[in-house]
NULUM-638285 format. One line per 10 residues: their letters; for each residue x, y, z of C-alpha. Coordinates in steps of 0.02 Angstrom, whole numbers, plus 50000, padded with zeros to 5 digits. Example, Ala and Ser with C-alpha at 12.3 -4.5 7.8 and 13.67 -1.06 7.14 Angstrom:
BEGIN
as> 50615/49775/50390 ~ 50684/49947/50357
***
This chain:
BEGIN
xxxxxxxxxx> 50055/49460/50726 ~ 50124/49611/50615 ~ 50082/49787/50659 ~ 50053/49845/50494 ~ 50038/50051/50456 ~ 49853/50117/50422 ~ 49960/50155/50245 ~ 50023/49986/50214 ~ 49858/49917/50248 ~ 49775/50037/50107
xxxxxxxxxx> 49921/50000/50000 ~ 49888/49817/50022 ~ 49702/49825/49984 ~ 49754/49952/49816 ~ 49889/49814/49767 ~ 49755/49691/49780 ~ 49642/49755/49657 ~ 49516/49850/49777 ~ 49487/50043/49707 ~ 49510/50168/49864
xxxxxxxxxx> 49374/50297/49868 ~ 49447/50456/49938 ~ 49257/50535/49949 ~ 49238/50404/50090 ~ 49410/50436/50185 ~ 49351/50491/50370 ~ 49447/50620/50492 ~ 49521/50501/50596 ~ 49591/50391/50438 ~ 49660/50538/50380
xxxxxxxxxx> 49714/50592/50518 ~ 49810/50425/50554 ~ 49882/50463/50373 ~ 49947/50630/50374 ~ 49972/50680/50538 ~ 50020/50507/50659 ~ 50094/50420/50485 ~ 50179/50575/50412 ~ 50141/50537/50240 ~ 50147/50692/50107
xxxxxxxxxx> 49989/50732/50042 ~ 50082/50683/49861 ~ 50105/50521/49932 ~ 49928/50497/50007 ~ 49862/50573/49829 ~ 49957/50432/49721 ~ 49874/50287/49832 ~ 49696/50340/49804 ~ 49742/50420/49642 ~ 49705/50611/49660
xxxxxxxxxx> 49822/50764/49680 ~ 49926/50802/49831 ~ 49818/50972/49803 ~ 49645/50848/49812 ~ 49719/50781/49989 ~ 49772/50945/50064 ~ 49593/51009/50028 ~ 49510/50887/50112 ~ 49649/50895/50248 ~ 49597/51087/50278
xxxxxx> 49432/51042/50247 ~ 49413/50914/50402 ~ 49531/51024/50495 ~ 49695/50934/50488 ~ 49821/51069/50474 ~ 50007/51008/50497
***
């Protein structure tokens, strides 16, 4: 069995057609994203198709400050 990123799962679903809704992102997905993942905010923004200045927001916002 493949253990698959939180990222490349989301860029899996995306790649199959299925629109990610960023309003419904929780902490801990997030979380996984940015902080265990390390992926840039600019990165994050381009798979749910908002600015790297949308993610950070929402990153502050919940409390995830890297």
């Amino acid at each position: 069995m493949e253990n698959n990123s939180f990222y490349e799962l989301l860029l899996s679903k995306k790649d199959c057609g299925i629109q990610l809704d960023f309003d419904k992102i929780t902490y801990d997905e997030l979380y996984e994203l940015s902080f265990i993942e390390n992926i840039p905010d600019s990165i994050v923004g381009d798979l749910f198709r908002i600015t790297k200045e949308a993610v950070r927001k929402k990153r502050y916002k919940l409390g995830i400050k890297l």
